[in-house]
C-alpha positions as a printed NumPy array, in Angstrom:
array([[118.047,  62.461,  63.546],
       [120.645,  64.84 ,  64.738],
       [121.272,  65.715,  61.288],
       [117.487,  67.33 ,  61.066],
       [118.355,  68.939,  64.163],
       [120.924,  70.524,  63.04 ],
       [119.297,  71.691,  59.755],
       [116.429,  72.939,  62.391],
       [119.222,  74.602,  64.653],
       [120.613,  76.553,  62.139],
       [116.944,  77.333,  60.248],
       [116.222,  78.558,  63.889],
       [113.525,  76.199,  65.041],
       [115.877,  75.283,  67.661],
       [117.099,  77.077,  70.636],
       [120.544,  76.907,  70.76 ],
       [121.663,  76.077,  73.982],
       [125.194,  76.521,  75.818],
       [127.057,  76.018,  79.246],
       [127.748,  79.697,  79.106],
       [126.571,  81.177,  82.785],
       [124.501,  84.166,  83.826],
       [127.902,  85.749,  84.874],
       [128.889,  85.558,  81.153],
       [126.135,  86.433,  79.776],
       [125.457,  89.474,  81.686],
       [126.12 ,  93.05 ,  79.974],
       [129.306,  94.573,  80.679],
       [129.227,  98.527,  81.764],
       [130.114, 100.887,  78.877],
       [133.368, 101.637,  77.931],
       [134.838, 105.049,  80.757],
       [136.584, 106.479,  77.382],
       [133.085, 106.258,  75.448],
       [131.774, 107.741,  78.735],
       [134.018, 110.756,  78.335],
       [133.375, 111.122,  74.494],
       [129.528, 111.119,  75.187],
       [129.361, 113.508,  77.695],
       [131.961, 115.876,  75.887],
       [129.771, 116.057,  72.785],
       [126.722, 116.231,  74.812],
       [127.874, 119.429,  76.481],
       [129.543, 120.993,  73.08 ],
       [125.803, 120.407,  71.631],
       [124.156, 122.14 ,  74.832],
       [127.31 , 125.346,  74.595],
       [126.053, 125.704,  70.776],
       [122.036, 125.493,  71.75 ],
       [121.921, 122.09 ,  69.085],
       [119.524, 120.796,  71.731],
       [118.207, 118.31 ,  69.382],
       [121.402, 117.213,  69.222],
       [122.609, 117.108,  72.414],
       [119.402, 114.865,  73.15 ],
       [120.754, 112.089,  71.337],
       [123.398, 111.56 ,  74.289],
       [119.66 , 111.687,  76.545],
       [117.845, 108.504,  77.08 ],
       [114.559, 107.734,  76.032],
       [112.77 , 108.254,  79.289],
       [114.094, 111.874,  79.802],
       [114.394, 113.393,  76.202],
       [111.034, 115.022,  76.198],
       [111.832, 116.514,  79.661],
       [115.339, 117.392,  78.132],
       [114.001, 119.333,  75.468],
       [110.986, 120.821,  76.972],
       [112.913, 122.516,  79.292],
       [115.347, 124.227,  76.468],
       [112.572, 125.133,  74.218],
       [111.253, 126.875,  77.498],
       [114.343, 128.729,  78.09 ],
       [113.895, 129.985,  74.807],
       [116.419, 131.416,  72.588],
       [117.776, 134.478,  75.027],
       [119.359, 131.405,  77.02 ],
       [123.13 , 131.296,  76.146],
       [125.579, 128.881,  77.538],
       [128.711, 130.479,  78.035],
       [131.039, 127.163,  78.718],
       [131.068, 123.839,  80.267],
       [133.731, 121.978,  82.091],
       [133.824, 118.743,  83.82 ],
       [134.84 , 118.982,  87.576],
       [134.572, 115.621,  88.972],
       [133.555, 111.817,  87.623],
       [132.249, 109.135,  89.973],
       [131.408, 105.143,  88.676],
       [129.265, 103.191,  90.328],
       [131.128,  99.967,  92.156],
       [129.419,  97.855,  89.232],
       [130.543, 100.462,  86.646],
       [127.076, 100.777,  84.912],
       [126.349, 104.102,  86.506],
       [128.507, 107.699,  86.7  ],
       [127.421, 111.092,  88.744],
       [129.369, 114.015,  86.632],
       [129.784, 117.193,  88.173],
       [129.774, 119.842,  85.625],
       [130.271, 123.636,  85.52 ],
       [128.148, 125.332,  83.819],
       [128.394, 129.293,  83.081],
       [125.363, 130.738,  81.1  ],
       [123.472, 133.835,  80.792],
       [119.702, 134.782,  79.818],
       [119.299, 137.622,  77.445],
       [118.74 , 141.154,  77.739],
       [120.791, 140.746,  81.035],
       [124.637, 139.718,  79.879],
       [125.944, 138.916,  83.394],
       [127.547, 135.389,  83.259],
       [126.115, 133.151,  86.079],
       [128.391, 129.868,  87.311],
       [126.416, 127.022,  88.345],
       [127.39 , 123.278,  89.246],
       [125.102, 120.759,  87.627],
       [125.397, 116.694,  88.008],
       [124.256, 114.63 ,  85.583],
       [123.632, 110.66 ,  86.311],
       [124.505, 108.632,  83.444],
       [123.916, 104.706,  82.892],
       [125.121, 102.173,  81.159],
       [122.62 , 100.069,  79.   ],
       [124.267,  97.564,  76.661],
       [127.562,  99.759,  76.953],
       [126.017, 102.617,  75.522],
       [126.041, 105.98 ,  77.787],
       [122.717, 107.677,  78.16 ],
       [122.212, 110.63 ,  80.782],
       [119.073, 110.418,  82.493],
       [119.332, 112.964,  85.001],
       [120.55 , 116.82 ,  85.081],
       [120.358, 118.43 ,  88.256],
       [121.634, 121.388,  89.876],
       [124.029, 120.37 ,  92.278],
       [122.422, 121.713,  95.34 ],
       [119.445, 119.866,  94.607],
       [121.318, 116.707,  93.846],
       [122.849, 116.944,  97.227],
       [119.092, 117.605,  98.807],
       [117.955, 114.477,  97.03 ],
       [120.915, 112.342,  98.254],
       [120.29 , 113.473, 101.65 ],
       [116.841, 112.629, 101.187],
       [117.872, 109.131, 100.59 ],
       [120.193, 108.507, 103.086],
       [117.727, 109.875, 106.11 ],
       [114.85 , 107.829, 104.415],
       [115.816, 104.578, 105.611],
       [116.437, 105.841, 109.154],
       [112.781, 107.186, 109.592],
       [111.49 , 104.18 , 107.977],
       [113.03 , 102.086, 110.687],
       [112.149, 104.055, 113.611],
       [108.701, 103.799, 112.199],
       [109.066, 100.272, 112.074],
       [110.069, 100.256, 116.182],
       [106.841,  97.611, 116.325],
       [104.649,  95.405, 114.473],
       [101.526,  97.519, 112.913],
       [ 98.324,  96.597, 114.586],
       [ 97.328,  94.895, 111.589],
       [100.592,  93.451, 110.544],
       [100.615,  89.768, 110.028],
       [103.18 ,  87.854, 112.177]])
């Protein structure tokens, strides 16, 4: 009997079951060096305009966006240089804000602009994808956004809605 279980095990009629725990079996975040690597060759790709390149490093759910807004930009958009200022992880480690400088300058006009960009990356079976690019300012709007949120929420919350079931 356990012999045709075995045979069905291994044929995959079976599932194979173990005392590993959720704790095991749960993903571990990517790799910081791999981080590093992705993001550099992300932003060589965007300093050389290989946008179809550079949206490899972009995950699924933002690559249209990603190129969209490149092919709108056109080909008078030049990226000057890119340097990474500042790298934050998540406490989990699945998630990393990087601040990035940015200098660039839009043809016929040649004056190079400086602008500070961060870019949310993730961890998804420890592979780096960037799903968000945002000017810094607005990053900072957003996150402020977020943190007064709550705080209105509550106040709004002072007392039970008329129709709110107790």
């Amino acid at each position: 009997m356990w012999a045709l279980a075995l045979v069905m095990l291994l044929a995959g009629g079976l599932p194979l079951v173990t005392g590993c725990s959720a704790a095991q079996t749960r993903e571990k975040p990517g790799d910081p060096v791999a981080l590093e690597m992705s993001a550099r060759n992300f932003h060589k790709n965007l300093r050389w305009a290989r946008y179809e390149e550079a949206s490899q490093a972009v995950h699924e759910a933002a690559r249209e966006a990603f190129l969209g807004r490149y092919e709108e930009l056109g080909e008078d958009f030049r990226v000057v240089d890119l340097a990474l200022r500042k790298v934050e992880f998540s406490d989990d480690g699945f998630e990393a804000l990087i601040e990035v400088e940015q200098e660039w300058y839009e043809l016929p006009e040649t004056t190079v602009r400086q602008e500070r960009f961060v870019e949310r990356w993730v961890s998804e079976e420890g592979r780096w994808w960037m799903r968000e690019r945002l000017p810094r300012d607005e990053h900072r709007a957003r996150e402020k956004e977020k943190r007064e949120a709550p705080q209105e929420d509550t106040a709004a919350q002072d007392g039970p809605a008329p129709d709110a079931a107790l």
